[in-house]
C-alpha positions as CSV (number, residue, x, y, z in Angstrom):
1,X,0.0,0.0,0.0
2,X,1.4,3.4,-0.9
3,X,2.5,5.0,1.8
4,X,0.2,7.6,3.3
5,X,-2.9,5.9,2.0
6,X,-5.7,4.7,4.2
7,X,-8.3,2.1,3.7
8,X,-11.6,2.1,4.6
9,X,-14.8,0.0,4.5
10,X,-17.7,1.4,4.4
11,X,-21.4,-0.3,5.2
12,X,-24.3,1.3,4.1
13,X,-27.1,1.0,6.9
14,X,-30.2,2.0,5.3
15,X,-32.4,4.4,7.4
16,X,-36.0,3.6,8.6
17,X,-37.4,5.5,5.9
18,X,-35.6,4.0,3.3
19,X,-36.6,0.1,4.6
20,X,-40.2,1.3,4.8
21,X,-40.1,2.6,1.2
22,X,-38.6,-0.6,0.5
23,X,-41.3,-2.7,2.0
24,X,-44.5,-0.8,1.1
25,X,-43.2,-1.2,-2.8
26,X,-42.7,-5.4,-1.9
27,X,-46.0,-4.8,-0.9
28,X,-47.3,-3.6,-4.1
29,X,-45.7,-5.9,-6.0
30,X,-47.2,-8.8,-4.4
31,X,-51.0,-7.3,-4.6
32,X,-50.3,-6.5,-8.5
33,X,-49.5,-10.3,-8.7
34,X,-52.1,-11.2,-6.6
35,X,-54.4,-9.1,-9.4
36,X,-52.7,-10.5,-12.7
37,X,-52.7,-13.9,-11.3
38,X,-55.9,-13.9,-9.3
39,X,-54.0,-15.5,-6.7
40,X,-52.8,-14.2,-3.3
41,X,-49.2,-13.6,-3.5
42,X,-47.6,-12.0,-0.3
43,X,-44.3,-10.8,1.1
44,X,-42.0,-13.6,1.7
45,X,-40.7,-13.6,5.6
46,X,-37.6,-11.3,5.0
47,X,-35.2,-11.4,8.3
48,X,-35.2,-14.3,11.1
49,X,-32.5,-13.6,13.3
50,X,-30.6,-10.9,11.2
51,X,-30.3,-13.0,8.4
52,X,-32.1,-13.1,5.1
53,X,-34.6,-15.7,4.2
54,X,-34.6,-15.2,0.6
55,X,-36.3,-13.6,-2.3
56,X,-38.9,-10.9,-1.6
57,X,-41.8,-12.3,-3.6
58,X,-41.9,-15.3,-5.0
59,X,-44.7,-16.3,-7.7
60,X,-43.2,-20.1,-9.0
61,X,-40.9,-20.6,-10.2
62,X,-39.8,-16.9,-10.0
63,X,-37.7,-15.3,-7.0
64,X,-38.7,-12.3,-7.5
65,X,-35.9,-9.4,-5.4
66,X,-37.6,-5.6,-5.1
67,X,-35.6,-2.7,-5.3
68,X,-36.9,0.6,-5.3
69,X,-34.0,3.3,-6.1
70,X,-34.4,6.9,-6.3
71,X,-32.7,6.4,-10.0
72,X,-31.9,3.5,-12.1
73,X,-29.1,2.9,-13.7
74,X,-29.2,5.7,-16.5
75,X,-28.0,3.0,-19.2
76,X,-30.6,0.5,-18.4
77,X,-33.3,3.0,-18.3
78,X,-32.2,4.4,-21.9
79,X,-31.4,1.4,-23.5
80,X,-35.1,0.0,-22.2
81,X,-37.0,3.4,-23.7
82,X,-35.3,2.7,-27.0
83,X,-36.4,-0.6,-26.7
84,X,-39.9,0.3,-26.3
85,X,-39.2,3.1,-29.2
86,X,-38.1,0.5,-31.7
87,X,-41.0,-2.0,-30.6
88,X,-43.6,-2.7,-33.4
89,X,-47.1,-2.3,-32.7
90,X,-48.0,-5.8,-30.8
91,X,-44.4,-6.5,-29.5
92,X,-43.6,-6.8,-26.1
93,X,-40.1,-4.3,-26.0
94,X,-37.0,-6.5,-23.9
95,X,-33.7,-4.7,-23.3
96,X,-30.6,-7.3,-22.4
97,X,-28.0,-5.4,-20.8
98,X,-24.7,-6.7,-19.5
99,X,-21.3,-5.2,-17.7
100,X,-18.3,-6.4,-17.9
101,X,-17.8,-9.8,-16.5
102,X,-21.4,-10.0,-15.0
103,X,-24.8,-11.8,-16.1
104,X,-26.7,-10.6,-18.6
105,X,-30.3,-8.6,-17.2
106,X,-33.6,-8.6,-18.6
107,X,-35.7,-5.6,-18.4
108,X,-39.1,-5.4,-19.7
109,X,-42.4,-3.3,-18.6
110,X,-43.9,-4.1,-15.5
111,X,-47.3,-4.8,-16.6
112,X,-46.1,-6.7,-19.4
113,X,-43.9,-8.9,-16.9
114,X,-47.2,-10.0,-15.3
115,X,-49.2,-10.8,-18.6
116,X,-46.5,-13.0,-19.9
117,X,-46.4,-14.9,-16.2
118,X,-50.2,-15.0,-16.6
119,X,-50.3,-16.4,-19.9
120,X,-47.3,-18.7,-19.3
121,X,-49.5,-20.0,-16.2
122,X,-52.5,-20.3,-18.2
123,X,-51.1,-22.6,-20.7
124,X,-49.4,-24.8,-17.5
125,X,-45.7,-24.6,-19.0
């Protein structure tokens, strides 16, 4: 280490605000899906013990992780609205996005997420 230089971690400890933003949109998320699906889908138990439990929602065989940021990532957010630019009349508009040396993301619209898990249920595939 150069001399003079100082290392330092740094944990982000998200405020009670911020956790109860984050659970009232895992909230909605579960009552869409409970409306697209006509099923009840709720909150998954999230902490036991100060450790997690697992995925947010889950609607099988999805795991389903809510985030709810102040801003995106401007590159997924402008490579989705050309997507949905570019999408003939019909289509459902998909934006695959990868960084370097990570797995590839798929990004579609919301509402179109939960029609395609509808109609996939639907056809029992």
């Amino acid at each position: 280490m150069p001399r003079g230089s100082v290392t330092r971690t740094y944990r982000f400890s998200m405020g009670k605000s911020q956790r109860d933003k984050g659970h009232r949109f895992e909230r909605q998320v579960a009552a869409d899906a409970t409306d697209a699906l006509g099923e009840k889908v709720q909150r998954t138990i999230q902490f036991r013990g100060g450790q997690s439990e697992g995925s947010d929602v889950v609607v099988e065989p999805f795991a389903i992780e809510c985030k709810h940021y102040k801003k995106l990532g401007g590159l997924i957010n402008r490579a989705y609205e050309q997507a949905k630019r570019d999408a003939k009349d019909g289509f459902i508009p998909v934006c695959i996005c990868k960084g370097d040396r990570q797995e590839p993301l798929v990004t579609m619209g919301y509402r179109d997420f939960w029609e395609l898990i509808k109609e996939w249920r639907e056809r029992g595939e």
